[in-house]
Each structure stands twice: as C-alpha cells, then as structure tokens.
MDTraj code that builds the backbone (N, CA, C; nanometers):
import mdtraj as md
import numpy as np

residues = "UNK UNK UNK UNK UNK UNK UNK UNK UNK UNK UNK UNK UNK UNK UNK UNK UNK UNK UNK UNK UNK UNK UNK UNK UNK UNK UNK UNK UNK UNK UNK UNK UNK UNK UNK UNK UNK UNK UNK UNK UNK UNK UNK UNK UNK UNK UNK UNK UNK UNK UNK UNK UNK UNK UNK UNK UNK UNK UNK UNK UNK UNK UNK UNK UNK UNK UNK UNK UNK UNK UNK UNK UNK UNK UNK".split()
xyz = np.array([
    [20.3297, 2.3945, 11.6572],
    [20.2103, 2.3161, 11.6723],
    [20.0920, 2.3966, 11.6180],
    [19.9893, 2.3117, 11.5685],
    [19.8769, 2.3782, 11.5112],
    [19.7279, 2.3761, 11.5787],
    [19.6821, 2.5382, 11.6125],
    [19.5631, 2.4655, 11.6503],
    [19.4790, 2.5444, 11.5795],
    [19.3458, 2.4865, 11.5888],
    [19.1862, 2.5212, 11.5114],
    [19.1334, 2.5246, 11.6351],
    [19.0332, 2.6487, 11.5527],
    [18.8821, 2.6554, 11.6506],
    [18.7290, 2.5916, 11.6161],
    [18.7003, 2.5097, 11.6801],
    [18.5320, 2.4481, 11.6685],
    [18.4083, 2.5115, 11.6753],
    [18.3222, 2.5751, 11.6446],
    [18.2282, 2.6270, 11.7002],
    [18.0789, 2.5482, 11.6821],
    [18.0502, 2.5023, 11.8043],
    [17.9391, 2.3894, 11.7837],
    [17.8262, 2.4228, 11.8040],
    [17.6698, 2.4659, 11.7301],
    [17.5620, 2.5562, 11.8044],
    [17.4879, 2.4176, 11.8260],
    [17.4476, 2.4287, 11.9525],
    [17.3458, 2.3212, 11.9640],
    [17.2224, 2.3740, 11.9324],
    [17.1023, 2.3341, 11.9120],
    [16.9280, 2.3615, 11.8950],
    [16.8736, 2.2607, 11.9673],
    [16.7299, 2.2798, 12.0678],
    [16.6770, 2.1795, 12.0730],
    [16.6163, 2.1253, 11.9906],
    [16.5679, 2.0262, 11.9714],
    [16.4485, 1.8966, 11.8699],
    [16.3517, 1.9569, 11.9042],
    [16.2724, 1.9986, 11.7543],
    [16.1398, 2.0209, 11.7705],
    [16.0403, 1.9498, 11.7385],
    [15.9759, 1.9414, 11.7909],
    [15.8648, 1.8343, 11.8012],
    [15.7048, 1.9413, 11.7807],
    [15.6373, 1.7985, 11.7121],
    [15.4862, 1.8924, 11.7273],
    [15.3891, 1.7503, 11.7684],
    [15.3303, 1.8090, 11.8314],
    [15.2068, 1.7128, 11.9029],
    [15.0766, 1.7194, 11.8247],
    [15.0114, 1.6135, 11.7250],
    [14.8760, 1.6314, 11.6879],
    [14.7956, 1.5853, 11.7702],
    [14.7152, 1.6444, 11.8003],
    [14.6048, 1.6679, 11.9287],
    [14.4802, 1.6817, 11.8685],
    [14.3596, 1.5896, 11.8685],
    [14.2388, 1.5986, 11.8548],
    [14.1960, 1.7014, 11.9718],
    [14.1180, 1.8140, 11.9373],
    [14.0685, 1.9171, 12.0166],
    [13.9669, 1.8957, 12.1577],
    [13.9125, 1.7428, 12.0884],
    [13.8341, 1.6959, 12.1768],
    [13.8415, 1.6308, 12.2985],
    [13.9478, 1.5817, 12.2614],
    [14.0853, 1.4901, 12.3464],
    [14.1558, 1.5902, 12.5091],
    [14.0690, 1.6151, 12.6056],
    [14.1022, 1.7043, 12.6814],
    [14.2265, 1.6101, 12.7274],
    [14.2120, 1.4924, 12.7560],
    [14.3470, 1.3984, 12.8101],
    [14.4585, 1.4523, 12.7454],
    [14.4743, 1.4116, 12.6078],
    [14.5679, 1.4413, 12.5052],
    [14.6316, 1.5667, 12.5066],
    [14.5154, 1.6838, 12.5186],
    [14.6122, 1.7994, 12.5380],
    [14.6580, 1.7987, 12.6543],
    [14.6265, 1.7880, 12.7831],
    [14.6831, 1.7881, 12.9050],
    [14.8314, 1.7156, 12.8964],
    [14.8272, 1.6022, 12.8370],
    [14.9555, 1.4981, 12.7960],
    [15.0630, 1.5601, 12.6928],
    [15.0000, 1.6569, 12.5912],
    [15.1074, 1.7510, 12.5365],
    [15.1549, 1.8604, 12.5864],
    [15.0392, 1.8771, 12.6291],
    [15.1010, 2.0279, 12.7619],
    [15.2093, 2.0024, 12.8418],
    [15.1836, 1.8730, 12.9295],
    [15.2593, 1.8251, 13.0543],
    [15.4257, 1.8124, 12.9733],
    [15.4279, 1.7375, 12.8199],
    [15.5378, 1.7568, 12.7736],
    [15.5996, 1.8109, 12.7660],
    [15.5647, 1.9085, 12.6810],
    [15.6300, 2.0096, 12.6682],
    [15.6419, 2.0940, 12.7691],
    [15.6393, 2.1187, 12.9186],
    [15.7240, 2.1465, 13.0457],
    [15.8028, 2.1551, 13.0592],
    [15.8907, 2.0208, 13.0473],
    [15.9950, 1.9458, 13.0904],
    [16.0323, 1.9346, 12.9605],
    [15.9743, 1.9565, 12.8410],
    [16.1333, 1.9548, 12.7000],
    [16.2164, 2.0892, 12.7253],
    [16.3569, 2.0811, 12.6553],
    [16.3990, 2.2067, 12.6141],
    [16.3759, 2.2554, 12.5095],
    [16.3125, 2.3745, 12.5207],
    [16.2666, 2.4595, 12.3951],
    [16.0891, 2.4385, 12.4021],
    [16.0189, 2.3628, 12.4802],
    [15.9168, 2.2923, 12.4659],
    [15.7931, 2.4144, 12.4229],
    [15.8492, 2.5215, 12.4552],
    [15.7375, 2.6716, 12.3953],
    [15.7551, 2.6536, 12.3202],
    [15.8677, 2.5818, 12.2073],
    [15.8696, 2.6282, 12.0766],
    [15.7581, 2.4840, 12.0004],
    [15.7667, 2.3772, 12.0617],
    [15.6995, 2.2841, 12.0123],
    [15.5521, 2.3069, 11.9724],
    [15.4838, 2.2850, 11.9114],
    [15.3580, 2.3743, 11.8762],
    [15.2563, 2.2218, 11.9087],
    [15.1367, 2.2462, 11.9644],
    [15.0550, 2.1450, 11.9548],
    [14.9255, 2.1774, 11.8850],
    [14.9341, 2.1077, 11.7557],
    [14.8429, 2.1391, 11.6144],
    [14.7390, 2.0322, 11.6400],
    [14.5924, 2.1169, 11.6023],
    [14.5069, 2.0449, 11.6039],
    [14.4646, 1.9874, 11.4821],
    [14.4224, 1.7977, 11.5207],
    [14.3768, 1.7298, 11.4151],
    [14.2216, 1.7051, 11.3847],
    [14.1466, 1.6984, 11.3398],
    [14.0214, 1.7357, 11.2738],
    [13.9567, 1.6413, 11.1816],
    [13.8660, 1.6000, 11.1593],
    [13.7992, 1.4732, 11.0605],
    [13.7498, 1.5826, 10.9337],
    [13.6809, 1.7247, 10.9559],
    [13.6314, 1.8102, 10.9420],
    [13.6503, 1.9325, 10.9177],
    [13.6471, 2.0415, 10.8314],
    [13.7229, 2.1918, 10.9070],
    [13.6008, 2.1943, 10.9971],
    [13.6348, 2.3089, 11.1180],
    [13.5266, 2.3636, 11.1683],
    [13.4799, 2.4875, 11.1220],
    [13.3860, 2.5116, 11.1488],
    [13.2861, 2.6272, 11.0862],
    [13.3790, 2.7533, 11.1468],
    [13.4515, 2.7239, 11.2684],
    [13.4729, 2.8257, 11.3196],
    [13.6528, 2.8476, 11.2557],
    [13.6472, 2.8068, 11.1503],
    [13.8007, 2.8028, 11.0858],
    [13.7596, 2.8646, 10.9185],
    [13.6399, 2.8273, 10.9030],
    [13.6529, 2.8536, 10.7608],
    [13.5766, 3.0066, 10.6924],
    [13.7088, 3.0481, 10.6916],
    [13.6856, 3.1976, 10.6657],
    [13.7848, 3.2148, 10.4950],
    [13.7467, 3.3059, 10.4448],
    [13.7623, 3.3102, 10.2949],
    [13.8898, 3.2568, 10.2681],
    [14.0065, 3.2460, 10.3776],
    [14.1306, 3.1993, 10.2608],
    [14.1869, 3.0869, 10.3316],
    [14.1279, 3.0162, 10.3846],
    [14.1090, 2.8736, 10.3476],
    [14.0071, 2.8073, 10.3521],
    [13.8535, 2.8348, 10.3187],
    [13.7402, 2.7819, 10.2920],
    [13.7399, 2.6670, 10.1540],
    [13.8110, 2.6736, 10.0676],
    [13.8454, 2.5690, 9.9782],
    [13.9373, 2.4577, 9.9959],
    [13.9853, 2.4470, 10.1245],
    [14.0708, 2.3671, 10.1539],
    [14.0360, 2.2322, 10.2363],
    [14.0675, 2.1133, 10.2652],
    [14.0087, 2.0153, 10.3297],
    [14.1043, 2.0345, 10.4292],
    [14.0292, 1.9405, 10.5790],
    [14.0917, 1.9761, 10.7016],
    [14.2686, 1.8608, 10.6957],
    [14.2557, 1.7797, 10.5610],
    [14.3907, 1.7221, 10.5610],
    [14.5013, 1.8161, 10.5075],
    [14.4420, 1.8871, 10.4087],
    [14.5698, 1.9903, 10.3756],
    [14.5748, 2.0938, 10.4691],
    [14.5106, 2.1854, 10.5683],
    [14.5309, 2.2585, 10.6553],
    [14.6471, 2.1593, 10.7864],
    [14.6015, 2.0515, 10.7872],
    [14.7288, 1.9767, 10.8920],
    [14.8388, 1.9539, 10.8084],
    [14.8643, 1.9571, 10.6642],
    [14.9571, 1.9409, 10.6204],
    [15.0488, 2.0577, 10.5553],
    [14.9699, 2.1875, 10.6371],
    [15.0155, 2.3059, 10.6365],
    [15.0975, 2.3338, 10.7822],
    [15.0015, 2.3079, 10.8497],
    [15.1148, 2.2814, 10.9914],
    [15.2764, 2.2223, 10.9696],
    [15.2276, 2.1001, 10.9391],
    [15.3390, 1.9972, 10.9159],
    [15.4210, 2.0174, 10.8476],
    [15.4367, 2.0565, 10.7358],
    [15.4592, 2.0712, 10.5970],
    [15.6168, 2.1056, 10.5552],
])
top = md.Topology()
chain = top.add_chain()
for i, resn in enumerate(residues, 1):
    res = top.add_residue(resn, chain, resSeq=i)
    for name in ("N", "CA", "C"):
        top.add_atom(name, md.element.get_by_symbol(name[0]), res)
traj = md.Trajectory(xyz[None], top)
C-alpha cells in the first residue's frame, strides 16, 4: 500500500482598513476589529486623506498626491 505526506500551512486573511483620520468612530470600529481577527496586528489601518498633510510632506514624498501615497499602502 502507498502512502504520501500533505503539508498544509494555513495564513490568516489580511485585511487593511481605510480610515479617515478624522473619523474617531471609524478608527475605534477598526481597532475593535481587528481584536477579535486572527492575525489582526498584522492588519494595518491606513489612513485616507482628500489632501497630504503638512505634517507628511517631507522631501521624499512631497511630489506625490495623497492618492498615490494610499496607493502605496495598497499597492
């Protein structure tokens, strides 16, 4: 008779939460999520922006708009 071995790695699903900064609800609601996911430290909650802020734009990404910095997150 023949047998084989399986080796199956599971990972959790990672997820990312875009979160307007302003949105204290919203982060509280991604926070609370990620609690109760598995892996949920690893889930990152990236902030979304109309704007860069002043307090982001430092020489190496000062040429960039705040859609390609979220699509650096994402990406």
């Amino acid at each position: 008779m023949a047998y084989s071995t399986v080796r199956v790695i599971l990972r959790p699903i990672k997820l990312g939460f875009l979160v307007n900064p302003n949105d204290k609800q919203a982060l509280v609601n991604a926070i609370e999520i990620n609690s109760f996911l598995w892996g949920g430290i690893y889930n990152p909650i990236i902030p979304t922006f109309k704007r860069t802020s002043k307090r982001l734009e430092d020489e190496s990404i000062k040429h960039l708009t705040s859609k390609e910095i979220l699509e650096g997150y994402v990406g």
